[in-house]
N, C-alpha and C positions, 0 to 999 in steps of 0.2 A: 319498367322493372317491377318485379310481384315485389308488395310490401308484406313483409318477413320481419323476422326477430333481426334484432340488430344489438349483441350484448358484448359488454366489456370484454377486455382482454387484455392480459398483462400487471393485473392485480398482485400486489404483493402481498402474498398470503404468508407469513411471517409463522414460525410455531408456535403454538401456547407457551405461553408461561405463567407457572403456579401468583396469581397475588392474592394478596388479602380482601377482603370486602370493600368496595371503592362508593364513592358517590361521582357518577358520571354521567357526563351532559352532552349530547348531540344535537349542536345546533345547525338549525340549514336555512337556510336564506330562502323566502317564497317568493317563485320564478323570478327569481335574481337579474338576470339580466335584463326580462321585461321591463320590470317594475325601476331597473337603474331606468333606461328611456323614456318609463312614463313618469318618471319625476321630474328626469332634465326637459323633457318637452309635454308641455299641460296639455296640448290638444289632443295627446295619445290616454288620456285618463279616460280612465271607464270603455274602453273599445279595446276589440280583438287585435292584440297587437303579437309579431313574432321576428322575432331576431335571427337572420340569416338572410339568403337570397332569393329574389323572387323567382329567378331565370325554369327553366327546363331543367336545369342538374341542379337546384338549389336546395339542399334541406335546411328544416326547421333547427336552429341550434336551442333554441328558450321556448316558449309562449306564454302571453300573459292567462291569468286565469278566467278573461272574458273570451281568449278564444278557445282554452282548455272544456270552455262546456259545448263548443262544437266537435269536441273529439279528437283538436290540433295537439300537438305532444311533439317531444325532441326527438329527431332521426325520422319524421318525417316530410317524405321530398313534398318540395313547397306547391307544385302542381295539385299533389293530394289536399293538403292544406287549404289551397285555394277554395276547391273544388265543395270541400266541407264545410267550409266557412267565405260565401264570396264576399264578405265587408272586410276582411284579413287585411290590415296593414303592414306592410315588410320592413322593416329597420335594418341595418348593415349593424355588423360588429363593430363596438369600442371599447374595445380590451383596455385601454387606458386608463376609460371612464370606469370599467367593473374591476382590474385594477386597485382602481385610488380606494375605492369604497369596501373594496376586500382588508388593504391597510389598515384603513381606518376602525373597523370590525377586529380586526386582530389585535389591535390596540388597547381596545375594550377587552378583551379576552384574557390579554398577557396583564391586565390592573387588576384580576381576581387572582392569576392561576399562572405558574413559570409553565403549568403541566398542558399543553395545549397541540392537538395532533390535525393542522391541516389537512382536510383532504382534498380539497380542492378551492377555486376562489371564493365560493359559497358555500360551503360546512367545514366541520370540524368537530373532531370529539375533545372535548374538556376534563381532566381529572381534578373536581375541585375536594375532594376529600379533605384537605387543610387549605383552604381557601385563605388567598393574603390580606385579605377585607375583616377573617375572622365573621363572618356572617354565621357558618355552620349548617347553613340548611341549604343541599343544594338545592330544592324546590326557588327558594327567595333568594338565592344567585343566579338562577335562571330569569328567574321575574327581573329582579336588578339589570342583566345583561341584558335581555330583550326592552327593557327600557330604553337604554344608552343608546341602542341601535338605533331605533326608533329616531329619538331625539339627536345625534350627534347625523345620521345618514340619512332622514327621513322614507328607511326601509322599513321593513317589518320580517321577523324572522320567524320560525318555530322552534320548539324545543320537547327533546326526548330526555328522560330523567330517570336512569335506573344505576341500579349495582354494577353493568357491564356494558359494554360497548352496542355487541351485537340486539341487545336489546333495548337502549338506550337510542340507536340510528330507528329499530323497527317503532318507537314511540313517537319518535319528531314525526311521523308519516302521521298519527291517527290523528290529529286537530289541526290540520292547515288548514288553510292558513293563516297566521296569526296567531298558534294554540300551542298550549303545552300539553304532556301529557306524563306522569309520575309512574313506573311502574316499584313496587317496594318490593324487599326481598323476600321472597316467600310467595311471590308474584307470577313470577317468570315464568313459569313453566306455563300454567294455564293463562295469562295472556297468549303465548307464543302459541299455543295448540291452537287457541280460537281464531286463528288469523289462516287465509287461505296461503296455497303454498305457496303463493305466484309472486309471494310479499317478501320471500323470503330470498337475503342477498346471493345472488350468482343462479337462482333459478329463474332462465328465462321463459318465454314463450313455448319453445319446443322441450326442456325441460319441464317442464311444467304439466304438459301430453303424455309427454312419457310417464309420468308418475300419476296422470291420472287414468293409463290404462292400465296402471298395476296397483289400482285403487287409492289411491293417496292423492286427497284434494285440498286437505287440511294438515295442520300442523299434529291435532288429535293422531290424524291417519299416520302419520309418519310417527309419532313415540310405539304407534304401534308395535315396529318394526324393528327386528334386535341390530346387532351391527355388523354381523357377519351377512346375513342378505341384502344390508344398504352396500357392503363393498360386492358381493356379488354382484347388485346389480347396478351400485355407480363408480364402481372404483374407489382411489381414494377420496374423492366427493364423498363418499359414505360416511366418512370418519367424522368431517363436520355437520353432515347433516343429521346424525346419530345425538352429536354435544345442540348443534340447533334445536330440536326440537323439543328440548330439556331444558333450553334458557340456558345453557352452559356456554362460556365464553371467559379463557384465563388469558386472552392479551390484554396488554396494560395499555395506557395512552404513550405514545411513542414522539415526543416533543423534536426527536429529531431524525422521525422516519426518514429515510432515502427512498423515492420509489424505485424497480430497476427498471420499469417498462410503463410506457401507456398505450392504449390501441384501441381496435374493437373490430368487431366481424361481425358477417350476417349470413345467417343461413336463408335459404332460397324457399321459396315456395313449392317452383319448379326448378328443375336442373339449367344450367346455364350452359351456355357451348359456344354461340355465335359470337366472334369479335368483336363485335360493335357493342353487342348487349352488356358484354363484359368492362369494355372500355367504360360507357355509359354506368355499369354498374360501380366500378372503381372509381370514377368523381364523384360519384357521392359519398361513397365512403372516405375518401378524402376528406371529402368537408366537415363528416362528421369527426374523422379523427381528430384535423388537427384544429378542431375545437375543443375538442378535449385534452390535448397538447396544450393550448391555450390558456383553460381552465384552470388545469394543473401547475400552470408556468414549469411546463417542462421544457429542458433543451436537450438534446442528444445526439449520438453518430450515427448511431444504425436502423437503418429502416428496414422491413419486412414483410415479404409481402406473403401470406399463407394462402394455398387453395384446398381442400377435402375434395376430391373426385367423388363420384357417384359409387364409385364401389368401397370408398372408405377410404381409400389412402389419403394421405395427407403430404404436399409438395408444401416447402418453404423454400423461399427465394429472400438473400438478403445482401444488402448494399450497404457496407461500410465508409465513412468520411474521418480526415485527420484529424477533423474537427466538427463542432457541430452545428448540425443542419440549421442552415442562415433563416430559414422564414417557411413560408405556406408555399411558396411558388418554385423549392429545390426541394422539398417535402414533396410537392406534388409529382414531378420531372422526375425524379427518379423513381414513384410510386409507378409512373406510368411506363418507364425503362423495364421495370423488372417485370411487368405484364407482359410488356410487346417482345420481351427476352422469350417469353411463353409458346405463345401465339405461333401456327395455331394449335390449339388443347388438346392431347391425344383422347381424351374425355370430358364426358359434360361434367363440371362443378357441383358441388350442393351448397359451399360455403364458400366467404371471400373474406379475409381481413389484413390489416396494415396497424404494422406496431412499429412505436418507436422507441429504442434501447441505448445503453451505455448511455446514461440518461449525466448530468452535469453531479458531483459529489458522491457517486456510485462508486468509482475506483476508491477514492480515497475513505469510503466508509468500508468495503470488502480489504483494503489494506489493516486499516484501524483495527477488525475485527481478527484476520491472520494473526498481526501481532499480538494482540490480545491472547489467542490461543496459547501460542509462540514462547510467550513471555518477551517478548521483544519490546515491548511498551516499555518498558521499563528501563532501556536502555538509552532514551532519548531524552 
């Protein structure tokens, strides 16, 4: 299978809302999962270590950062891996183990801040604006939190530290790992301009081309651009990438986000068609999904399986449960049902993904929210 973009899918893009000037913190665990097994096992220290499977269908779900300088990365099938790195150690998943040590990191979190937005087992954006420490400087709540970590999980994290979200995630990136990085208000724009576009969240690979044959390689390149040509020419993508490139970002920290979906897909290099390529190409996307299922500790009913033909159209296929799906191996099984439902393609493919929805506290937050409009809240 051609190694292609392989990008999220099912992001809950929430609408802005107006707040006031925040101090905000983005923390993210460096190579998280590696670094949990190079701690519980010492003879994985200092070597190219990577978490997932070794086999023929295996992708990469972590690597640590001695195999990252051989070019290994996440959503890479472990054959590739191999091949770039032959000293590559393989370790299996223990969600239990990254689990406990997400806990315990959350912990640390919730003794500065009630204001705390998981996004996964290894980050989170923090609103410490009135920090319960009384500290006041998020810069030296960041230091204090990356301490704890340190010392309570012997991890090591990074941290991004600005006015707003979207710019506070793009700061944890510039000093891993291990680093901080502060951007101030008054900042924002020209950090964000100077950073290539490829940095920026929801542009992929193939995003990324596109916008670099309509000259935009930089963030600079993209304020260029007013807002009516960015919806010409990305739809409503436009509208964020218009406030992105501006360092504008008015969602708040969401302590009790709901996601509605997790997933991801990948576009092809070349077009797909043959069954077996497709089957083949679908375990791997498994793997990677429901790792990220895992990540997230999500649980759900519905799975989904999406394909974009070659001429654009776009088929979804999707399979409902009363309940939700038990593990990776009924995840998989019906992943692989709604393919073979397919089969065979009346055309070749360009893209493949698998999402999974009506995720566990979904109903009951899109209820909450009704009533709220309703005025029904008020009756209970």
């Amino acid at each position: 299978m051609a190694e292609d973009e392989f990008d999220q899918a099912g992001e809950d893009n929430a609408p802005d809302e107006e707040i006031g000037l925040r101090k905000i913190i983005h923390v993210d665990m460096d190579a998280f999962f590696a670094s949990v097994e190079q701690r519980d096992d010492p003879s994985l220290r200092g070597k190219p270590v990577a978490v997932g499977g070794a086999g023929g269908r295996g992708v990469v779900a972590a690597a640590s950062y001695e195999a990252r300088k051989f070019g290994v990365k996440s959503a890479m099938p472990s054959v590739t891996a191999k091949r770039q790195c032959p000293d590559l150690i393989f370790v299996k998943h223990r969600f239990d183990a990254y689990k406990e040590a997400s806990a315990t990191i959350r912990e640390i979190f919730r003794h500065f801040t009630p204001h705390v937005e998981p996004l996964s087992l290894d980050e989170a954006y923090l609103d410490v604006t009135d920090d319960l420490q009384g500290v006041g400087s998020a810069t030296r709540t960041a230091e204090l939190i990356r301490e704890r970590i340190r010392e309570e999980t012997q991890l090591t994290a990074s941290a991004g530290i600005s006015y707003n979200k979207f710019i506070a995630k793009l700061a944890s990136d510039q000093n891993k790992p291990d680093g901080m990085c502060v951007i101030k208000p008054g900042e924002g724009a020209a950090f964000v301009q100077a950073l290539p576009i490829r940095r920026f969240h929801g542009v992929g690979p193939k995003g990324a081309e596109k916008m670099a044959r309509l000259g935009i390689e930089t963030g600079a390149d993209l304020a260029t651009k007013d807002l009516a040509w960015l919806r010409a020419n990305f739809g409503s993508f436009g509208d964020y990438l218009f406030r992105a490139a501006r360092g504008i970002d008015l969602r708040p920290v969401r302590a009790n986000r709901i996601r509605k979906s997790v997933g991801g897909e990948r576009t092809f290099g070349q077009d797909q068609h043959e069954p077996d390529e497709l089957r083949e190409t679908l375990e791997r996307i498994i793997e990677i999904v429901w790792e990220r299922i895992e990540r997230a500790e999500a649980r759900g009913r519905t799975v989904t399986l999406k394909m974009k033909y070659n001429d654009f159209r776009t088929m979804t296929r999707a399979h409902s449960l009363t309940r939700n799906v038990k593990g990776k191996e009924e995840f998989a099984t019906i992943s692989r049902d709604l393919l073979e439902a397919q089969l065979p393609l009346p055309l070749p493919i360009r893209l493949m993904g698998l999402t999974l929805s009506n995720l566990e506290g979904e109903e009951e937050k899109d209820a909450e929210r009704k009533a709220r409009k309703s005025g029904q809240l008020a009756l209970f």
